[in-house]
C-alpha positions as CSV (number, residue, x, y, z in Angstrom):
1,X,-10.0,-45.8,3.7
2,X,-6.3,-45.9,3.0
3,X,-5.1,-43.4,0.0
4,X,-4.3,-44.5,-3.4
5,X,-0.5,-45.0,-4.1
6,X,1.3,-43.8,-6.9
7,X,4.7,-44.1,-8.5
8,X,4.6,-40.3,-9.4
9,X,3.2,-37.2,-9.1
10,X,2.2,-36.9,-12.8
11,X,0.2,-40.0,-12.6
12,X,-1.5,-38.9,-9.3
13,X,-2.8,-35.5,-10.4
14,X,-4.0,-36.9,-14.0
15,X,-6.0,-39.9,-11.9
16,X,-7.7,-37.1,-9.9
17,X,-8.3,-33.9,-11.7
18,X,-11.0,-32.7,-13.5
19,X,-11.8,-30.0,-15.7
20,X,-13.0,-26.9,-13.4
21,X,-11.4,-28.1,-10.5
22,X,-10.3,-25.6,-7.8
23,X,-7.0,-26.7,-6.6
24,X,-4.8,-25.2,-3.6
25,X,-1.2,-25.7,-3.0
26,X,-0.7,-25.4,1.0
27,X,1.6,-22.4,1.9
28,X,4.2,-24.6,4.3
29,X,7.7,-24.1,4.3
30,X,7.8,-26.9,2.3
31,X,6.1,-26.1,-1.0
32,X,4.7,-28.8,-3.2
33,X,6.5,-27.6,-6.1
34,X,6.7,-31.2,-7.2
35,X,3.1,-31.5,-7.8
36,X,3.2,-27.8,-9.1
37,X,5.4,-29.4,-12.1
38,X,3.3,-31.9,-12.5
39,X,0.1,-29.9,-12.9
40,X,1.7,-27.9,-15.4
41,X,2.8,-31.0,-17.7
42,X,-0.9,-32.5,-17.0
43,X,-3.0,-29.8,-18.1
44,X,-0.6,-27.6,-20.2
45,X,-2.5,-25.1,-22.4
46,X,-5.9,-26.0,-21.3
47,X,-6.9,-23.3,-19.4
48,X,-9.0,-25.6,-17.1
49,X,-8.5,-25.1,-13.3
50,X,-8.4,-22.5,-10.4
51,X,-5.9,-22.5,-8.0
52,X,-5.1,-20.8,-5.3
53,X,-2.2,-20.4,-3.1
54,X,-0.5,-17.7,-0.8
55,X,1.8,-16.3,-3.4
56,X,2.9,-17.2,-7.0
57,X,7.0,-17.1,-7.1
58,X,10.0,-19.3,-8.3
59,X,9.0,-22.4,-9.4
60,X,4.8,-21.8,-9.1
61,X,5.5,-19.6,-12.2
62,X,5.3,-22.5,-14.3
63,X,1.6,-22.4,-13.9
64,X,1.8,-19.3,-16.0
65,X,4.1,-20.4,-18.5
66,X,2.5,-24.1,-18.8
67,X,-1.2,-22.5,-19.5
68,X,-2.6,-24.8,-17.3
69,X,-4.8,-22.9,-15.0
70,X,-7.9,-20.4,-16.0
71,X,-8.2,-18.2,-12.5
72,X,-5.6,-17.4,-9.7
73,X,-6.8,-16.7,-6.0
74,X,-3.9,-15.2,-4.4
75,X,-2.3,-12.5,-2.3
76,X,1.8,-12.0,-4.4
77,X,2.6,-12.5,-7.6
78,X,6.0,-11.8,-8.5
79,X,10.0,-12.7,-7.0
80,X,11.0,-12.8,-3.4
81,X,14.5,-13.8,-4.0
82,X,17.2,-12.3,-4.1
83,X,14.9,-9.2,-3.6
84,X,10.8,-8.7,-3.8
85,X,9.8,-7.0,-7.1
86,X,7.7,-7.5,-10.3
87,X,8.0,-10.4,-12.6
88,X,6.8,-9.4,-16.1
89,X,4.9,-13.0,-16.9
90,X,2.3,-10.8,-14.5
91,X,2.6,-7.6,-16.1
92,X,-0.6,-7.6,-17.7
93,X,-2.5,-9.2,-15.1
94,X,-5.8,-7.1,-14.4
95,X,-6.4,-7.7,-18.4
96,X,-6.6,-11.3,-17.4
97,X,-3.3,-12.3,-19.1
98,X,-1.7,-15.1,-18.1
99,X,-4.9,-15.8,-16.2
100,X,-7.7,-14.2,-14.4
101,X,-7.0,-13.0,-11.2
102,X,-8.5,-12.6,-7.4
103,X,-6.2,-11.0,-4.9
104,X,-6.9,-11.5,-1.8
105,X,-4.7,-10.4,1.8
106,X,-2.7,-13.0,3.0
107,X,-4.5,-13.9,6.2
108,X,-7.8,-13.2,4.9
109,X,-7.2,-15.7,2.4
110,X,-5.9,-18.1,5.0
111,X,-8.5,-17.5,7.1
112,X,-11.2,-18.0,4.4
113,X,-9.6,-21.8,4.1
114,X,-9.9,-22.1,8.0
115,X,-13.3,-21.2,8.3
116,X,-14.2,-23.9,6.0
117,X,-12.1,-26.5,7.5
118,X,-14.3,-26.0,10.7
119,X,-17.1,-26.0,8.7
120,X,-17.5,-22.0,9.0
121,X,-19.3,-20.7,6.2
122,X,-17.9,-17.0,6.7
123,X,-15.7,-15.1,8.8
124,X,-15.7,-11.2,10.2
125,X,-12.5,-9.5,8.5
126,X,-11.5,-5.6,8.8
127,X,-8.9,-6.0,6.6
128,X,-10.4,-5.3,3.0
129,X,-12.6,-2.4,4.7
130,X,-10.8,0.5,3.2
131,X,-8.5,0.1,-0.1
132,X,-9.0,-1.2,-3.9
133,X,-8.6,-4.2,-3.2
134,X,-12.3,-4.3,-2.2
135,X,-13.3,-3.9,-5.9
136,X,-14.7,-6.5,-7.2
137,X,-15.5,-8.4,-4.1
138,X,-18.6,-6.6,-3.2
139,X,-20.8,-9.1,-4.1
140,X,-19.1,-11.7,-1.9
141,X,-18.7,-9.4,1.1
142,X,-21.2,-8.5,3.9
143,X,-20.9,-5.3,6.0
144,X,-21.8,-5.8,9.1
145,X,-21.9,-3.5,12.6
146,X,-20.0,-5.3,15.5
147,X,-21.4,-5.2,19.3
148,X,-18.8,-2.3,20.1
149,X,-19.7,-0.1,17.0
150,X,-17.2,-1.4,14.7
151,X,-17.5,-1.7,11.5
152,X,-16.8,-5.1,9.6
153,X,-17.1,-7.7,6.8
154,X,-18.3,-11.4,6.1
155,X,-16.2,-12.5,4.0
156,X,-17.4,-16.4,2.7
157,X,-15.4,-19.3,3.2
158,X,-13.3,-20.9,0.5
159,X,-13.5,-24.1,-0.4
160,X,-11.1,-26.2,-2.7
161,X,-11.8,-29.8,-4.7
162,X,-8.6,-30.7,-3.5
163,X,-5.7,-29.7,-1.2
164,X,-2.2,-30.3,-2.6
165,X,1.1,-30.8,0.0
166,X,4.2,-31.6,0.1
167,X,5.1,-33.8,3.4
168,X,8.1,-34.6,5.0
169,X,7.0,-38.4,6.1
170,X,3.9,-40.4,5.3
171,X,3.1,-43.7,6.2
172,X,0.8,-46.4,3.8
173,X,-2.4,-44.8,6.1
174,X,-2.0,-41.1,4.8
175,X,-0.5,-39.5,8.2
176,X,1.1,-36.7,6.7
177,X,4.2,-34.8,8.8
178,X,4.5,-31.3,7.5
179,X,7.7,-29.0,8.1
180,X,8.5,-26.2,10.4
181,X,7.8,-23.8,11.0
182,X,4.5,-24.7,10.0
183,X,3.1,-21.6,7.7
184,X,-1.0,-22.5,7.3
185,X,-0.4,-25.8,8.6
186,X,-3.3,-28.6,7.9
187,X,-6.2,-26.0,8.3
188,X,-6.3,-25.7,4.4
189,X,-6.1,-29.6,4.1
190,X,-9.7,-30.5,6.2
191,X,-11.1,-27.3,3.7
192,X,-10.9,-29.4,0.4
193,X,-14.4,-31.1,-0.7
194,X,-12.5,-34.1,-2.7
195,X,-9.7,-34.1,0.4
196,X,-5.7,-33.8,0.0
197,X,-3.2,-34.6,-3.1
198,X,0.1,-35.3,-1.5
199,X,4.0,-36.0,-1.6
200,X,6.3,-37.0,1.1
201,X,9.9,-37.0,1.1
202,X,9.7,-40.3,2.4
203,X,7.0,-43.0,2.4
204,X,7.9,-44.6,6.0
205,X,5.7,-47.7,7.7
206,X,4.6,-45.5,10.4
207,X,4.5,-42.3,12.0
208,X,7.3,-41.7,14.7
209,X,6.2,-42.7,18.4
210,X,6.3,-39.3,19.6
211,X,4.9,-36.5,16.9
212,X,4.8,-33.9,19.9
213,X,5.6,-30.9,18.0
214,X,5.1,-32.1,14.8
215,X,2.0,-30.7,12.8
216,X,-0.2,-34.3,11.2
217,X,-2.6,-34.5,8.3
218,X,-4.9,-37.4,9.5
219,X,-4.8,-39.3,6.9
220,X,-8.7,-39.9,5.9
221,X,-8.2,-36.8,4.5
222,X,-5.5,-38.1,1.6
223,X,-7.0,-39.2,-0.9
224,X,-3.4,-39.7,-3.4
225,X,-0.2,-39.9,-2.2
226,X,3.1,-40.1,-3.9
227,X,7.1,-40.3,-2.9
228,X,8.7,-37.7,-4.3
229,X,12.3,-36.7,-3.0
230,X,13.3,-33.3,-3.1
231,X,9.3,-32.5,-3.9
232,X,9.9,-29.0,-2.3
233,X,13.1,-28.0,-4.5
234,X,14.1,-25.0,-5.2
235,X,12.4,-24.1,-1.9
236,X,13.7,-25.9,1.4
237,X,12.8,-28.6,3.2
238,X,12.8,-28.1,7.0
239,X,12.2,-31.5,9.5
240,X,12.8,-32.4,13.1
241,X,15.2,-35.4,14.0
242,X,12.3,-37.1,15.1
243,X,11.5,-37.4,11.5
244,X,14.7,-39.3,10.3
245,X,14.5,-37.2,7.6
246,X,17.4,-35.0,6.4
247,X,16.1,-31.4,5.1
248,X,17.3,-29.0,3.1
249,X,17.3,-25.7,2.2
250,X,16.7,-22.6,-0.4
251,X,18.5,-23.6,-4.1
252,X,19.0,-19.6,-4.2
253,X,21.1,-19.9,-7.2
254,X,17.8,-21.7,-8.7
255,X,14.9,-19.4,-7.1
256,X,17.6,-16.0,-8.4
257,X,17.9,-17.8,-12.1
258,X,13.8,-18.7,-12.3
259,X,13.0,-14.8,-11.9
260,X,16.5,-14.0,-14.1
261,X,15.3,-15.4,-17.1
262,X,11.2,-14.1,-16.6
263,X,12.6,-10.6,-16.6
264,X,15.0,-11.3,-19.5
265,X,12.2,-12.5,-21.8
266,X,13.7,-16.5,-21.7
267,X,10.9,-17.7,-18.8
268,X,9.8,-20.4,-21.7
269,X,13.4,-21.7,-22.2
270,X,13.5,-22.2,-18.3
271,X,9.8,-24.1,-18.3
272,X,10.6,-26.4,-21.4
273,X,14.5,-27.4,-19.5
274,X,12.9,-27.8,-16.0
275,X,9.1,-28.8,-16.2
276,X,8.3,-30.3,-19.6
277,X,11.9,-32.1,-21.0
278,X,12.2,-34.2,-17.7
279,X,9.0,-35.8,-18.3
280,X,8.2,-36.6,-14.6
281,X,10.1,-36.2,-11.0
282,X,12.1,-38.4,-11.6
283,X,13.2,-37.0,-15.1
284,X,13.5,-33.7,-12.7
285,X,15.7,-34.9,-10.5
286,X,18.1,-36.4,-13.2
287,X,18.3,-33.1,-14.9
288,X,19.0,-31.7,-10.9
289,X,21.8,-33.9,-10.9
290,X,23.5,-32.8,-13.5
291,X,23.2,-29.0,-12.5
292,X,26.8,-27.0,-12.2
293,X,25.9,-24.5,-9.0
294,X,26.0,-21.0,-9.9
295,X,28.7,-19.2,-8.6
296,X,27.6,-16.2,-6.5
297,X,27.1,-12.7,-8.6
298,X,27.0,-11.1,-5.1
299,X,30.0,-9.1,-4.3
300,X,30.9,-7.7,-0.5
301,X,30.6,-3.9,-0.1
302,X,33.9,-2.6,1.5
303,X,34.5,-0.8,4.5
304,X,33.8,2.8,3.2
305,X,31.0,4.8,4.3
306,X,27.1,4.1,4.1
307,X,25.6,3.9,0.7
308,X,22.1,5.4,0.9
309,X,20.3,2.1,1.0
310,X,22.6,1.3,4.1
311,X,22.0,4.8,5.6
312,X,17.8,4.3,5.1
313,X,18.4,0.4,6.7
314,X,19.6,2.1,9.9
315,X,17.5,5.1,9.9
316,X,14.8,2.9,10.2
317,X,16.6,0.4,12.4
318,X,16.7,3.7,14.7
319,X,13.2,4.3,14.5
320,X,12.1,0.5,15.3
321,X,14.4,0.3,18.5
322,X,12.9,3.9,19.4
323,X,9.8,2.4,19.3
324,X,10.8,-0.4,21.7
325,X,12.2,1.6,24.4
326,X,9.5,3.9,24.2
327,X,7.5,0.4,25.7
328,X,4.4,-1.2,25.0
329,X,6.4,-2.8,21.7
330,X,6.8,-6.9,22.6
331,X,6.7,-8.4,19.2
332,X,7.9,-6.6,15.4
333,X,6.1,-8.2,12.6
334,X,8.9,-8.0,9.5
335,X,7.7,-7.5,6.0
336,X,10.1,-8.7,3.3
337,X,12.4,-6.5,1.6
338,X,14.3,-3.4,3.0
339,X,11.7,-3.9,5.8
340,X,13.0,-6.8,7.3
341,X,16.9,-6.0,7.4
342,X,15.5,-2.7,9.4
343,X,13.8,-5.4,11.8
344,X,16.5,-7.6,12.1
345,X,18.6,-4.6,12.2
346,X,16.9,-3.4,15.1
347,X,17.2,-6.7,17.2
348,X,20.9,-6.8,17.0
349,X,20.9,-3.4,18.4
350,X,18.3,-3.7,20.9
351,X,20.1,-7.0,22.4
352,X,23.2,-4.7,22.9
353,X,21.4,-2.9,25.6
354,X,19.6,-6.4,27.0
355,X,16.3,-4.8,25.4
356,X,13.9,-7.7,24.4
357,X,11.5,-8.0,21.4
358,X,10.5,-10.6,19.3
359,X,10.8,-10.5,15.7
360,X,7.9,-12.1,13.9
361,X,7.2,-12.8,10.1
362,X,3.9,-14.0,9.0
363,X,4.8,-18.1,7.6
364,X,4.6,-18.8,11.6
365,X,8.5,-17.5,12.8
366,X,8.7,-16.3,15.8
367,X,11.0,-14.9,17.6
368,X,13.4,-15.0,14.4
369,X,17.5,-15.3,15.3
370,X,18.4,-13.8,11.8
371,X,21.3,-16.4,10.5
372,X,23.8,-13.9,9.1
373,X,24.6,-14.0,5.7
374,X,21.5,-15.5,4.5
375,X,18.8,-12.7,3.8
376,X,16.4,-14.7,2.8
377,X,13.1,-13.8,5.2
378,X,11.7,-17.3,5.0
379,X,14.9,-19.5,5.3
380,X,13.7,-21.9,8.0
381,X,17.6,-21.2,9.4
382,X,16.1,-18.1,10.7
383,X,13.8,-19.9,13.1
384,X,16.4,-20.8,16.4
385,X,14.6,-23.4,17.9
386,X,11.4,-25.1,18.4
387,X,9.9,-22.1,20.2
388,X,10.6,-19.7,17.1
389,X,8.8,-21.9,14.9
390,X,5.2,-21.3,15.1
391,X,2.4,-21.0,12.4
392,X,0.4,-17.9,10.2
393,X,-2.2,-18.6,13.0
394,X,-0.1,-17.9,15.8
395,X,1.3,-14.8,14.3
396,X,-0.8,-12.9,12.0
397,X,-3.6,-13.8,14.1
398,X,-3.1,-14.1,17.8
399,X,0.1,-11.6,17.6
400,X,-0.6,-9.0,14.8
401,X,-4.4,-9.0,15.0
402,X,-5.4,-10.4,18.4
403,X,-1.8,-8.6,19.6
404,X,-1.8,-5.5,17.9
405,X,-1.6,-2.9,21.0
406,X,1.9,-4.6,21.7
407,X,2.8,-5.2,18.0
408,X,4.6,-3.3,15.1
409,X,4.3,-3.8,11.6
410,X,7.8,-2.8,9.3
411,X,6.6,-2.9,6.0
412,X,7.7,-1.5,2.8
413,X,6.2,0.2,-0.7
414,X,6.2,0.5,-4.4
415,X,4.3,3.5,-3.6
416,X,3.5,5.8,-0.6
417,X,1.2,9.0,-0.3
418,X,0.8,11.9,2.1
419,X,-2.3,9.6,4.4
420,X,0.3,6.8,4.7
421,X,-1.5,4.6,1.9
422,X,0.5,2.3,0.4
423,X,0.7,0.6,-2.6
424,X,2.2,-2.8,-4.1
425,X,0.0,-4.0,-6.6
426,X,-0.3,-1.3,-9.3
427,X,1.9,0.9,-11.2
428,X,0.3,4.3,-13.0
429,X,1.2,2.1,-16.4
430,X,-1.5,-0.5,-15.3
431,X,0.7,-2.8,-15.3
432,X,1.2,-5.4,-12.2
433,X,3.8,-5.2,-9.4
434,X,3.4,-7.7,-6.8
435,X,0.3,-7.6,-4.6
436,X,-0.6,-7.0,-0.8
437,X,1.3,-10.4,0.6
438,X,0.3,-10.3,4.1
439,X,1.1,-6.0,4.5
440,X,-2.8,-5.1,4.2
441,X,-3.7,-7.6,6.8
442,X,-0.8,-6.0,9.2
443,X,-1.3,-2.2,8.7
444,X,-5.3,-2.9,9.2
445,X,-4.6,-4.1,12.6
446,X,-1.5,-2.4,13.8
447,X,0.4,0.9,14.1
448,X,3.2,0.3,11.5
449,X,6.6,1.9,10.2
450,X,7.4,1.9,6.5
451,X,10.3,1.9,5.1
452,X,11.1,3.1,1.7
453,X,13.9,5.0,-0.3
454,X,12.4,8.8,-1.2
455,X,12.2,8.5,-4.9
456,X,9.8,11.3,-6.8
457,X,7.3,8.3,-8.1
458,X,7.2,6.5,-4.8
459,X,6.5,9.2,-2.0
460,X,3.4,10.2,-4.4
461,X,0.5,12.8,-3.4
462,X,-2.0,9.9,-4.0
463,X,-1.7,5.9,-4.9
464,X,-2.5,5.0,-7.9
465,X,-4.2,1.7,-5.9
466,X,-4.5,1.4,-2.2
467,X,-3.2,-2.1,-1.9
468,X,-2.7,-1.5,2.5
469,X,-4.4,1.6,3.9
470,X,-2.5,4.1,5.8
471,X,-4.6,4.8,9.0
472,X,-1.6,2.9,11.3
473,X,1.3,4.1,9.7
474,X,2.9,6.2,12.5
475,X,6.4,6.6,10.5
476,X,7.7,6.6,7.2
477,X,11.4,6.4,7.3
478,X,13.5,7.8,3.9
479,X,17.8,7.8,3.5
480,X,17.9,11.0,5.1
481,X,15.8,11.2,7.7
482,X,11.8,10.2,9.4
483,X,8.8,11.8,8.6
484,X,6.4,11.9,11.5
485,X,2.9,12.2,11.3
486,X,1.5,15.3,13.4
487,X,-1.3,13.8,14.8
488,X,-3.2,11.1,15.0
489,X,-4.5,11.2,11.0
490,X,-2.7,14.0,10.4
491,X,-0.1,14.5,7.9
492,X,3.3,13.8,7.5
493,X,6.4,16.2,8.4
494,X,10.1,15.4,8.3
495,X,10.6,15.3,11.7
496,X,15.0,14.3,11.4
497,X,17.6,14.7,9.3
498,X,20.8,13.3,8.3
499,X,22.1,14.2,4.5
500,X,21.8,11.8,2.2
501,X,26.0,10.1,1.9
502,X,27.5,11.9,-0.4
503,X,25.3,15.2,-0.6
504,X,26.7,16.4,2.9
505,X,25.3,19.9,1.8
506,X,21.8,18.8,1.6
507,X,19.9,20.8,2.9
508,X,16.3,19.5,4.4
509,X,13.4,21.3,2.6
510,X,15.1,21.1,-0.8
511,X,15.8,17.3,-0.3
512,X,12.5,16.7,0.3
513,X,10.9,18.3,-2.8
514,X,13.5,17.3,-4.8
515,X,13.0,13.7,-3.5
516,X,8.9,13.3,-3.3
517,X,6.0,14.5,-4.5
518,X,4.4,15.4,-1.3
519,X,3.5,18.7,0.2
520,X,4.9,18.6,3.2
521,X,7.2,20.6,5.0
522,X,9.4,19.4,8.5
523,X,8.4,19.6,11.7
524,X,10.0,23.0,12.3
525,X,13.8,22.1,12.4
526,X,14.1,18.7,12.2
527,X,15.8,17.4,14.7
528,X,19.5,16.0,14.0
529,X,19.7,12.3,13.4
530,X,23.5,11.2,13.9
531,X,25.9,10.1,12.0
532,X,25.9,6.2,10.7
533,X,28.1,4.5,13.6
534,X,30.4,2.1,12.9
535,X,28.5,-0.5,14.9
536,X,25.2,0.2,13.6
537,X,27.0,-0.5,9.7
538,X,29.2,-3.5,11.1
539,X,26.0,-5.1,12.5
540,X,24.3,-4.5,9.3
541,X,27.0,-6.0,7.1
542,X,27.3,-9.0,9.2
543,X,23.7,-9.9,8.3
544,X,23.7,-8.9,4.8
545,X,27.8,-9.2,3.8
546,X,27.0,-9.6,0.2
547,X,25.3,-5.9,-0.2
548,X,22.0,-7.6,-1.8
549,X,19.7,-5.2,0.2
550,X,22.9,-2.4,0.5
């Protein structure tokens, strides 16, 4: 019963796949970028396997550039880091170039490997009820009426041949010891048919004693297992004491160059340096060695006035903490990007005045203490303590979806039209930006706030694709002021104002259809928002001092 052993992860992956297989790489903190390598280098340009995975970014863009897998199940493709947006290796995605594609929400998708790790051969879902992301998914999805008259969907469970990890610890028996927080955890690994692929930082003769608080892969579920150190690089490694292991984190000046050199049209010479001339992990590791750090590109902003990005950061910091005080508001679910420095934004203010609310963001943090100067949403730093580290379960499910009267979504858009309908997966070109993530799970369950610079193509009349619909979206929050809707589904009005820095004779009504598309007008004179304080743009600056969202 005890799992093969291998020397590397090259060796592993070529002894176990096949042709056709369906492969998923676990969405931990800990990515099993390793084993993402070595798939690449196994199967380059054979076109032969599906994988699936909660986004595609950094080093998982090797898949693409290696030609190594036919289809894609996924809910982001594109960069997170330094900021989200498109990579062009996905440009021409819905005409199945590099592969073919499936886009799913992030929970649904995580839920869909749940179900069938409890043996579940479907699940009820609302979240793919209104939207294009529906299309071409009717055949696999069931309406159904629930007992209280609400509508819903089957959606089928998904199972993989094979589950692929990256672990912190393993011992000879297969225990596996994951990182925190814990992100989908070991649900997807009892979901695989074939069982789990996996690397450990460390091969160790046993478990620890204790493992309270650790998340365990039994291991008759590993089938291969591997040491690999550093098998999560460029993404972090985060472990307890308990686990004698020494983590980690982010190689940001890696994950920045990866999507650098995509956009610049040199994504190959990046895959033939880091995948295919080290020749295994350990050839990896050699060639890591030898690495001169990056120095940073970054450069503080000065202690002028707010640029607009600043000015829209607080706006909607504003709104958020309104929201709060209002009551009823106990947890903030952040979405990356703009939306997240509003949300962390709004804590530091909030704690000020003794408020409380937790800040939430959907790989299983809870309760995030934002580190400042690091604005990475998923750097396990941002997780203070064993109570902020939770899993996807925990928070899009029993907060965002189970929790959603006392939850707010801050989410942000490539596009946004006059019903609140947003759009991230798109562009009027055809071409791909990055997909729904976890935002169309969020704004299906809860009342949200977006926040997004007002920009002619993105406040549009209509989206070109309805990636998250907009029936929750209460706010939408530009650089000079909130628009409001007027009723429940009503439409939106600009309900402040505060003139965009350096136009201070802006006026309102001009601004607006100078700035958007929509055909709205303000909620008779919008009421004056004031003036940036110097403590709102301190604040800010301490959590993001090298202006990468300013």
């Amino acid at each position: 019963m005890r799992p093969q052993i291998f020397d590397d992860p090259d060796t592993m992956l070529s002894a176990f796949v096949q042709p056709g297989d369906h492969l998923h790489f676990a969405a931990t903190m800990s990515r099993a970028n390793a084993l993402v390598y070595a798939l690449a280098r196994t199967r380059r340009g054979r076109h032969d396997v599906t994988v699936s995975t909660a986004a595609v970014h950094s080093s998982a863009h090797a898949l693409a550039l290696s030609g190594a897998v036919k289809h894609i199940i996924t809910g982001f493709l594109g960069d997170t880091y330094p900021l989200p947006r498109p990579n062009p290796l996905y440009a021409d995605l819905l005409q199945g170039q590099p592969f073919t594609a499936e886009v799913w929400p992030l929970w649904t998708l995580m839920r869909r490997l749940s179900a069938a790790g409890s043996g579940v051969p479907a699940l009820v879902s609302t979240s793919l009820l209104r939207g294009d992301l529906r299309d071409g998914k009717e055949s696999a999805l069931r309406p159904i009426r629930l007992e209280d008259g609400r509508l819903a969907d089957l959606v089928p469970s998904l199972r993989p041949d094979f589950t692929l990890v990256h672990a912190v610890i393993a011992d000879p028996d297969g225990n596996l010891v994951l990182g925190s927080p814990e992100g989908e955890g070991a649900r997807s690994a009892a979901a695989a048919t074939r069982g789990v692929l996996a690397t450990a930082e460390r091969m160790v003769d046993g478990l620890p004693a204790d493992c309270t608080g650790l998340t365990v892969v039994p291991g008759h579920r590993v089938r291969g297992l591997c040491e690999a150190e550093r098998g999560a690089h460029p993404q972090s490694l985060s472990c307890g004491p308990a686990t004698g292991v020494r983590g980690y984190d982010d190689d940001y000046g890696f994950l920045a160059e990866v999507g650098e050199r995509c956009r610049a049209g040199k994504g190959r010479g990046w895959y033939e340096k880091w995948v295919e001339a080290p020749g295994d992990h350990r050839g990896y590791l050699r060639t890591l060695r030898t690495r001169t750090p990056r120095p940073s590109d970054d450069a503080p902003v000065g202690a002028a006035g707010p640029t607009e990005r600043e000015q829209l950061i607080v706006l909607g910091a504003r709104t958020v903490a309104d929201a709060v005080r209002r009551g009823g508001v106990r947890t903030v679910l952040a979405g990356i990007g703009h939306s997240h420095l509003t949300a962390w934004l709004a804590n530091r203010l909030l704690e000020r005045e003794g408020a409380e609310v937790r800040i939430c963001a959907e790989l299983g943090f809870l309760g995030m203490r934002p580190s400042g100067g690091d604005v990475y949403l998923f750097a396990p730093r941002h997780a203070a303590g064993p109570a902020s580290a939770s899993s996807m379960e925990e928070v899009m499910g029993g907060i965002v979806t189970a929790g959603a009267e006392s939850c707010l979504g801050v989410l942000s858009a490539g596009e946004i039209d006059e019903h609140g309908d947003i759009n991230t997966a798109v562009l009027p070109s055809g071409r791909w930006m990055t997909g729904p993530g976890g935002a169309c799970d969020i704004a299906s369950a809860a009342p949200c706030v977006v926040v997004a610079q007002a920009r002619p193509h993105r406040y549009v009349r209509t989206v070109h694709h309805v990636t998250s619909p907009g029936d929750r979206v209460r706010t939408c929050v530009s650089q000079y002021g909130r628009f409001e809707r007027t009723g429940p589904c009503g439409s939106f009005a600009l309900a402040t104002w505060l003139a965009p820095p350096g136009d201070p004779a802006a006026e309102p009504a001009g601004t607006v259809a100078a700035t958007t598309g929509w055909r709205t007008g303000t909620s008779g004179a919008p009421a004056a928002e004031a003036a940036v304080r110097r403590d709102e743009l301190d604040a800010l600056r301490a959590l993001d001092p090298k202006g990468v969202y300013r």
